[in-house]
N, C-alpha and C positions, 0 to 999 in steps of 0.2 A: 397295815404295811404301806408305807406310802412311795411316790411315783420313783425316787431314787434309790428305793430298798430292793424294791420290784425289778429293778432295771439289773443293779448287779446280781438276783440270786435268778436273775430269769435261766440264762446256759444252764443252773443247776439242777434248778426244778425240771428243766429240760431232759435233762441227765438221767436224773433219778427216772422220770416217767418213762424214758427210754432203755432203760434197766428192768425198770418193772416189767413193762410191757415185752421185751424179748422173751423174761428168762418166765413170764407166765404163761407166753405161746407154748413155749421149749415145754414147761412140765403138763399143760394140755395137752402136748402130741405124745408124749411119753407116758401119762395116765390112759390115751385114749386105748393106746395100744397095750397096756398091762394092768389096768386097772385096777391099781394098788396103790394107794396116800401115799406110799415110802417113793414113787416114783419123781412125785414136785420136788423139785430142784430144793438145794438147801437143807428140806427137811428130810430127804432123803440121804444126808452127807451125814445128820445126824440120827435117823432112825435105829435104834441098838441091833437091829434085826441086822441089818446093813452094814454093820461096823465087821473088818477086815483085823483092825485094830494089832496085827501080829507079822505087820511087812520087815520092817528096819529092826523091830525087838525081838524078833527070833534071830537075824545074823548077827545082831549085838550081843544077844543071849550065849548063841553058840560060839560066839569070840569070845563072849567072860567064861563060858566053862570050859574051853577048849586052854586057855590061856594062863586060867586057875588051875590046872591039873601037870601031875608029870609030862612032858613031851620032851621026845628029839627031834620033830622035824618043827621048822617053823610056822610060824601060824599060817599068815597068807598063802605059804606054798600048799598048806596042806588044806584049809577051808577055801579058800577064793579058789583054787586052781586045781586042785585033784577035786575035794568032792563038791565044785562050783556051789559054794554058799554066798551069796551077795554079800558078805560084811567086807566093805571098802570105804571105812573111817578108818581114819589113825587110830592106834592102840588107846592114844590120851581120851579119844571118846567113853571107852570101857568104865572110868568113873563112874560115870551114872549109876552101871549095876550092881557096883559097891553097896548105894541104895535099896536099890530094890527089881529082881530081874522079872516081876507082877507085870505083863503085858496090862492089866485092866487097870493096873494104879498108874502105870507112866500114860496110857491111855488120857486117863480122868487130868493126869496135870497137861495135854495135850489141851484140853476141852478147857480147861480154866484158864491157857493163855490165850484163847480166843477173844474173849473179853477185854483183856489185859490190852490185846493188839487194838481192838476195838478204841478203847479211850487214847492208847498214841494216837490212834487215825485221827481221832477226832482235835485230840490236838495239833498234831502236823498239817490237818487243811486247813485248821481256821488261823493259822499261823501265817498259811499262804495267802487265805483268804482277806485276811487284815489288812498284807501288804497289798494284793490286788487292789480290793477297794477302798482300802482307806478307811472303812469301820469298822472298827474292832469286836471281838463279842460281847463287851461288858457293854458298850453305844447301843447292840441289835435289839429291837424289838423281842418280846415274848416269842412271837411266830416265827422270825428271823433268826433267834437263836433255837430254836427246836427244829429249825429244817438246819442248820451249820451243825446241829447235831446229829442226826437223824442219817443226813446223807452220806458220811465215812462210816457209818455204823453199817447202812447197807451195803456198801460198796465192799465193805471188807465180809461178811456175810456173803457175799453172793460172788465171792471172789474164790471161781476154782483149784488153783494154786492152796491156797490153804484151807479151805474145806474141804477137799478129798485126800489131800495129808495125813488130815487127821480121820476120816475114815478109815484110811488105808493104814493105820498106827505105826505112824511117821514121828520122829525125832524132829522134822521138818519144820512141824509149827511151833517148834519153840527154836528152831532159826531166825525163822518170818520174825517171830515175836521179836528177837534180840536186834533182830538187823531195823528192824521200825523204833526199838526204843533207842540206838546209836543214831537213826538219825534224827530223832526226837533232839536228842543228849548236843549233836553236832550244830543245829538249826538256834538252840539255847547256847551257844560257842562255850558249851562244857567238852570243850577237845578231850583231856583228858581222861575222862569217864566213858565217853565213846568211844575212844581207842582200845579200852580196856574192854569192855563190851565187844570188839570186835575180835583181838585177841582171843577172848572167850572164844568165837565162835568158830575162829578158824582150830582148835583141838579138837573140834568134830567134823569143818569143812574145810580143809586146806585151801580150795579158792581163795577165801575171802582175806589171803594172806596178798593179795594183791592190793590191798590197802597199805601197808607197810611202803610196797614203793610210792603208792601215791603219796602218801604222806611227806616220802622222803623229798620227793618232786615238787611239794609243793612248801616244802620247810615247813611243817608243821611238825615243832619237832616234840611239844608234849602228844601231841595224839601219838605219832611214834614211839616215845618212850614207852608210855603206859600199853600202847597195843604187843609192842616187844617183849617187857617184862611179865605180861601176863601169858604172853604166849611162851615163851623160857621158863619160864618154872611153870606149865603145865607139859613141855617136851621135857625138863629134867624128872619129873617128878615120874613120867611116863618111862624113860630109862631106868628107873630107879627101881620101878617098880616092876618092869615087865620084862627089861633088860634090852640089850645093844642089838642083839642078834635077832630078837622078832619083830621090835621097833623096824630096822632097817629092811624087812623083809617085804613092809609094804611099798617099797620103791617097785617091788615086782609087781605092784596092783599097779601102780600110777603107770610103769611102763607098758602094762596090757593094757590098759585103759584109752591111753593117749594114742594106741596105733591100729587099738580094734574098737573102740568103741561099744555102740551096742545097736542091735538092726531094730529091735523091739518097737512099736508104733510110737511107745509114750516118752523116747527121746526125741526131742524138741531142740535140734540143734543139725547145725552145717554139716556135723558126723553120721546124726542121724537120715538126715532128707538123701545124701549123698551114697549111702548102704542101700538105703530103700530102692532106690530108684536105680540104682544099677543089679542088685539083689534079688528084689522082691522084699516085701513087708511081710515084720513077726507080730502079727497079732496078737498069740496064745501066749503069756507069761509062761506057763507048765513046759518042763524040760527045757528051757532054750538057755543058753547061757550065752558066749560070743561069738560074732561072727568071724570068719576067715580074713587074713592079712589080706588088705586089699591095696596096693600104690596108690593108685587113682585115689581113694578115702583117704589115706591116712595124708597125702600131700595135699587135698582138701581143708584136710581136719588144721593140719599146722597151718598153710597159708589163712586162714581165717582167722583162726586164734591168733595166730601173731599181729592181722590187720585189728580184730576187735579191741585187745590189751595196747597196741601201742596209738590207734586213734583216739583211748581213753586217757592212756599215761600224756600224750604229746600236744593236747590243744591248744591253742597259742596260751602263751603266757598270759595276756591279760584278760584270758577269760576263765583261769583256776583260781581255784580257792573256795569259791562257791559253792551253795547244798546241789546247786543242777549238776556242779562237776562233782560233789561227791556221791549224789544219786548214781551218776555217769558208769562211776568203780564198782557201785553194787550190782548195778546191772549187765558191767562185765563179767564180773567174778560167774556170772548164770550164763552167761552166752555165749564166753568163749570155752566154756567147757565142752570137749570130747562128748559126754556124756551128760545130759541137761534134762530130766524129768521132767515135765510138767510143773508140779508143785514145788518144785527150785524157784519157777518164777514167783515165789511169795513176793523176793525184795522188790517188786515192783509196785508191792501195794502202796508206798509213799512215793511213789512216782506219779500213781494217777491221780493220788492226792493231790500234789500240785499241779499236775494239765489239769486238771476238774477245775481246779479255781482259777487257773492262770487264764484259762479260758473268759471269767467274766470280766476281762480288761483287755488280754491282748488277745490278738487274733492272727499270728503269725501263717499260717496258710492262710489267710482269708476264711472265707465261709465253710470251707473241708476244714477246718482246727477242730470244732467240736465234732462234727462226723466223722472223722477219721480215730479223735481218742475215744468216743462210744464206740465204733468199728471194733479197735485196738484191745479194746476191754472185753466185747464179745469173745471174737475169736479165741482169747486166751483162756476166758472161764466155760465156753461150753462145751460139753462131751457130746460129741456129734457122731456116735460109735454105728451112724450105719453108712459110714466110709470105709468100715473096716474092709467091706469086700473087696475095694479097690487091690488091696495088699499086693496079689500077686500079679498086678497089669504094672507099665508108666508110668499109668494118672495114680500111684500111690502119692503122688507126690503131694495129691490133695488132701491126703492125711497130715499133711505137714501144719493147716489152718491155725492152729495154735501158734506158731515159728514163726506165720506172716503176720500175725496180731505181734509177736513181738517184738518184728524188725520194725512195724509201723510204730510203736511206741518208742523204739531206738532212734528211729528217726528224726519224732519232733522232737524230744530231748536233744538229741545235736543241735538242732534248730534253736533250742531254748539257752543249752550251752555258749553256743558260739555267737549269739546275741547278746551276750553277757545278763541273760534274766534271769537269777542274778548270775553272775561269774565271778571279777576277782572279789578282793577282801573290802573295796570301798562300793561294789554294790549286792555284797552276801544278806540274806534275809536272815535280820536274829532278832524274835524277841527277846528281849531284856526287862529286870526289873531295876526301876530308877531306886537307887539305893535311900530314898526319902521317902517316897510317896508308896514305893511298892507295887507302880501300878506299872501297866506293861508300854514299852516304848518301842516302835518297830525302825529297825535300822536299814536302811538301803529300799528298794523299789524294784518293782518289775520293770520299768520303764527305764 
């Protein structure tokens, strides 16, 4: 590897041994004290012993049999709100258990998009990576392409958000997975395929219908078409099938949602720090469901969401268009929700894709750029559960550590946004293949 190889993948290797080295401390303290192999980080997300595997597919479950059977009352009102079952997807999700309603089979396809996510990562860094420094992976060395490989492979591995998703037998990571292959699809300027892919994804997360106005904002108007059409005929087909009157019934979810929240630890959101800390903290998942109408939260909860969604929708005009501003939409569709679980933050795994690489060029804080997006990354992948006691003082609020890892990454993304690296359409980063040669051509610059 020679002095100019060395030089750009230095922040990385940097990176990686900074990754390594946390999350080996973290599963030393945590074997010392339980000492049990299923304790190390990672292998303990995937230990069968450990698997949860039955969070999301049980209220899915009880919405497809609840839904599939005679009733008079509506769904929502009678699962979400008399006998408090967490199923708060739209009805168009219930597809899947057409399928198969096999906690251990929808499980096993959880586990196999891991992988899947794995190879986007690895193509979405070195995509960024190319434009950074200017050598592409087919130019790198033996050694230099097995660490451009190696490093999203652990990154997404050791990334909280979707590792304990699928412990927890989350629908979740095959969100992560979808929202990394749209921006995969977007970064390739296959607009239309990523729109449709997103479409997809908002009939299981209505967030990510906040793409639709981006789109619209930013005139892209095939991603619109195709995110439209696929999302319309999966809300017809959802009418069609399930009818007018339970479809509509989950307004009553969005509206309890939006004005209670949830006090729970592992909400990771302006709704949640703001319950907590006037409240007290709910540790125990068992019996809790929502907390009490609170003014104070709920005019929290909206003033925020409206700041997060409209500083996303309105950055100046010449700095949209770009994969940072459409990183920008994904990362709001998770932040300004009421309601923000931990493993929601998947969509961020092609965000640190790009500060990882962006990093071996630019340096926009100065010397804190790469401390702060290792910081950033911390915070949000480690389970630090002997905070829980905090719960019922103030200092709950330092349960929140995950929500500060994620403002810190909200941050230098604005920072990368409104820098235009890239922003609008004449400095967006898209590999391409040169329609002769076939070989890959990178368009625009961080710079």
């Amino acid at each position: 590897m020679n002095t100019k190889s060395a030089h750009y993948l230095r922040p990385l290797i940097l990176s990686a041994l900074a990754i390594f080295a946390v999350y080996a401390l973290y599963s030393g303290v945590r074997m010392a004290g339980s000492h049990r192999p299923s304790d190390i980080y990672g292998i303990k997300s995937l230990w069968p012993s450990d698997q949860i595997i039955d969070d999301s597919w049980m209220a899915m479950r009880q919405g497809y049999w609840y839904i599939t059977t005679p009733h008079d009352k509506p769904i929502y009102s009678t699962l979400f709100i008399e006998k408090q079952v967490k199923f708060q997807y739209p009805l168009s999700s219930l597809f899947v258990m057409y399928a198969t309603t096999d906690s251990t089979v929808l499980n096993s396809i959880s586990l196999a998009s891991i992988p899947v996510t794995c190879l986007f990562m690895v193509l979405i860094f070195n995509t960024f990576l190319t434009t950074a420094s200017g050598k592409s992976f087919k130019e790198a060395t033996g050694g230099e392409k097995a660490i451009r490989i190696a490093l999203p492979v652990i990154m997404t591995l050791s990334f909280q958000p979707l590792m304990f998703a699928y412990r927890l037998g989350q629908i979740q990571p095959w969100l992560t997975m979808g929202f990394v292959i749209a921006t995969w699809l977007f970064m390739r300027g296959a607009l239309t395929p990523s729109g449709a892919m997103l479409g997809l994804l908002t009939l299981v997360k209505p967030q990510f219908a906040i793409f639709l106005i981006w789109g619209a904002l930013r005139k892209k108007w095939s991603f619109c078409a195709s995110f439209f059409a696929v999302a319309l005929v999966g809300t017809l087909l959802s009418l069609a099938v399930f009818g007018l009157k339970d479809n509509l019934d989950y307004l009553n979810v969005l509206k309890l949602l939006s004005q209670r929240g949830e006090q729970y630890v592992a909400n990771q959101s302006v709704n949640g720090l703001v319950t907590r800390f006037l409240h007290g903290s709910v540790n125990d998942w068992k019996g809790y469901f929502l907390p009490p109408f609170s003014p104070v939260v709920y005019a929290a909860t909206l003033i925020s969401t409206l700041l997060f969604i409209g500083g996303a929708m309105f950055v100046p005009a010449r700095f949209r268009g770009g994969i940072a501003d459409f990183m920008l939409a994904g990362f709001t569709s998770a932040i300004a929700s009421p309601v923000a679980w931990t493993h929601h933050y998947g969509v961020l795994l092609p965000v640190f894709a790009a500060l990882f690489a962006w990093t071996t060029r630019e340096r926009p804080l100065g010397r804190w750029t790469l401390p702060l997006t290792c910081a950033s990354f911390f915070l949000i992948g480690l389970d630090l559960g002997w905070f829980w006691g905090l719960g019922p003082t103030k200092l709950n609020f330092i349960q929140a550590y995950p929500f500060f890892g994620v403002l810190i990454a909200l941050g230098i993304l604005y920072v990368w946004v409104l820098r235009g690296e890239p922003g609008g359409e004449e400095s967006i980063s898209i590999v391409k293949e040169d329609a002769v040669s076939h070989t890959p051509v990178v368009q625009g610059s961080l710079a």
